[in-house]
C-alpha positions as CSV (number, residue, x, y, z in Angstrom):
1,X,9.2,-14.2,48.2
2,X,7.2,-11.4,46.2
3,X,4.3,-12.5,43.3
4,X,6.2,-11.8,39.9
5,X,3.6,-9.0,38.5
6,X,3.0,-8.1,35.1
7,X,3.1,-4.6,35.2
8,X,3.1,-4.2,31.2
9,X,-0.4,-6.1,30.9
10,X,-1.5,-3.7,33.8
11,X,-0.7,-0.5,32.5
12,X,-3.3,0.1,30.1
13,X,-0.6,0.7,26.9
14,X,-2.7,0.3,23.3
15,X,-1.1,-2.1,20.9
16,X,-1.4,-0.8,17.4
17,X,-1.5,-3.6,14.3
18,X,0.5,-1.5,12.1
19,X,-0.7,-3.6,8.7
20,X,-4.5,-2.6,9.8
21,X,-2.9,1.5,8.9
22,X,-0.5,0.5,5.7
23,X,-2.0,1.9,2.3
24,X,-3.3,-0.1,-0.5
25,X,-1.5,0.5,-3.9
26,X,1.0,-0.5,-5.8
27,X,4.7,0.2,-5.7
28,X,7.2,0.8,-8.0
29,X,11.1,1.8,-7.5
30,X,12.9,4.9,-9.5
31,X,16.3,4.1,-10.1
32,X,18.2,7.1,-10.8
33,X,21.4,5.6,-11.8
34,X,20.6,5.8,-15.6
35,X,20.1,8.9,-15.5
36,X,24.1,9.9,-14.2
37,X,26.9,10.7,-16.7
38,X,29.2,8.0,-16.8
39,X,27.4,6.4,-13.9
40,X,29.6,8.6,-11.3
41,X,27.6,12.2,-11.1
42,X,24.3,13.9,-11.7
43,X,24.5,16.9,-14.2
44,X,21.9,19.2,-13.6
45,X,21.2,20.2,-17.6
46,X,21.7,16.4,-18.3
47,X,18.7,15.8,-15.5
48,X,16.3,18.6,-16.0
49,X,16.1,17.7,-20.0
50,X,15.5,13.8,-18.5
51,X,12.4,15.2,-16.3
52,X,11.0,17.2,-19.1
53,X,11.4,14.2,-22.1
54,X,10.1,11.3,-19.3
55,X,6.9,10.1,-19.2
56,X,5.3,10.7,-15.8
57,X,2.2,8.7,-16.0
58,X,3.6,5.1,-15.3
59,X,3.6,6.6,-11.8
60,X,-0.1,7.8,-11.2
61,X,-1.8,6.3,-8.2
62,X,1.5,4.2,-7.0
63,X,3.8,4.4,-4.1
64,X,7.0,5.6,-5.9
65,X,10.6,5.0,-4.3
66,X,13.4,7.0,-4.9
67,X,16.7,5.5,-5.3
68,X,20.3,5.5,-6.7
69,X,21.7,1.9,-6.9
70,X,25.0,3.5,-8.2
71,X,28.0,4.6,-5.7
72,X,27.0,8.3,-6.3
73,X,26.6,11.5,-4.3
74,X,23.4,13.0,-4.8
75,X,22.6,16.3,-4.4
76,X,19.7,17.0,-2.5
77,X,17.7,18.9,-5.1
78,X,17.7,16.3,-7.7
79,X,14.9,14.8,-4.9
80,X,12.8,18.1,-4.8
81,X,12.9,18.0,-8.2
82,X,11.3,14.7,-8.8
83,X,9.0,14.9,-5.9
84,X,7.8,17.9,-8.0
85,X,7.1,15.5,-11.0
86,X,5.6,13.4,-9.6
């Protein structure tokens, strides 16, 4: 019978601590169902008069997540719109 060999711990792979790599700062969530008419859609006037009247600076120097905890379709320029703001 054969020696059982090890031939992960012989083959020279790197292990990488991932938490030595993950960025200090704080982080905050954006929600955007409050910002959907009658909780069910997005209305683009509705939204671009939100992003002009919100106040942007709560968000400097934080890890912002973008979310919509409603049951909602989303288009995907609402998110290249916020990105833009913030």
């Amino acid at each position: 019978m054969d020696p059982i060999i090890n031939k992960v711990a012989s083959s020279g792979l790197v292990t990488l601590d991932l938490e030595e790599h993950f960025p200090e700062g704080e982080r905050v969530l954006f929600d955007l169902e409050p910002w959907l008419f009658q909780g069910l859609i997005l209305r683009e006037k509705d939204f671009r008069e939100n992003l002009k009247t919100h106040d942007w600076n709560q968000y400097k120097d934080k890890y912002v997540s973008i979310v919509c905890s409603a049951d909602a379709i989303v288009p995907a320029w609402t998110y290249m719109l916020l990105f833009s703001h913030l």
